[in-house]
C-alpha positions as CSV (number, residue, x, y, z in Angstrom):
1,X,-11.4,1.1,-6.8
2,X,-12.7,-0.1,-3.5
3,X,-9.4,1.2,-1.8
4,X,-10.8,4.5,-3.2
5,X,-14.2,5.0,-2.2
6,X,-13.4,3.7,1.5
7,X,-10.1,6.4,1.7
8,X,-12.7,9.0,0.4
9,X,-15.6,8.1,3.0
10,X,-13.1,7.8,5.5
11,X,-12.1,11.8,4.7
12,X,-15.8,12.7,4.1
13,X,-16.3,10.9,7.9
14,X,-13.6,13.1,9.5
15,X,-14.4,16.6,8.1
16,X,-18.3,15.9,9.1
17,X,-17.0,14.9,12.7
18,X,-14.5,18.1,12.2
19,X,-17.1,20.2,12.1
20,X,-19.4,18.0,14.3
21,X,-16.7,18.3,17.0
22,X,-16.0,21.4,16.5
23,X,-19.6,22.5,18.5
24,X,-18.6,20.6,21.2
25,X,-15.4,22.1,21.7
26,X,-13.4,18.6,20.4
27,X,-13.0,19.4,16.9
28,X,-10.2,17.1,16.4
29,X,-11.6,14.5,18.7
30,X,-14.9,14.6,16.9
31,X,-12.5,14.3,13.3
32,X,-11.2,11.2,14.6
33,X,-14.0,9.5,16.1
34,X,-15.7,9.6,13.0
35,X,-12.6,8.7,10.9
36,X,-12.5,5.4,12.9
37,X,-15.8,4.4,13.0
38,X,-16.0,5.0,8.7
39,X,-12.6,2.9,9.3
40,X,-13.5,0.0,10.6
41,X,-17.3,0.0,8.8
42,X,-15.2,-0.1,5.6
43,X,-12.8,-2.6,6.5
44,X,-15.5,-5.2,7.9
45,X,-17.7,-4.3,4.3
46,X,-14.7,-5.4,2.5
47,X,-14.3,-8.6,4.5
48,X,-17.1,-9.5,4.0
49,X,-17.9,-8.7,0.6
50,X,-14.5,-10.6,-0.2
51,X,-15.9,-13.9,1.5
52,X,-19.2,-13.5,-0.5
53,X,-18.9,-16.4,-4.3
C-alpha cells in the first residue's frame, strides 16, 4: 500500500512541476525536478518509518 501512495505522489509531484515548468519555459525540467524531490521525501519517510518499533 505504501508502494502505492508514494508512486501516486511521485506522479501528482511531476504533473504540478509539469505545469509549474511549463511557465518557465522548462516544462519537462520542472516535471522532473519535482518528481525527484517527492522521490527521495518518500523514500527517506519510508526509512524511517520502517526503523520506528
Amino acid at each position: 500500500m505504501r508502494t502505492i501512495i508514494s508512486t501516486v505522489i511521485v506522479v501528482i509531484a511531476a504533473v504540478i512541476g509539469f505545469f509549474m515548468g511549463g511557465g518557465m519555459n522548462e516544462a519537462m525540467g520542472g516535471a522532473i525536478l519535482f518528481a525527484t524531490i517527492a522521490g527521495f521525501a518518500c523514500t527517506i519517510q519510508a526509512i524511517e518509518s520502517k526503523n520506528k518499533p
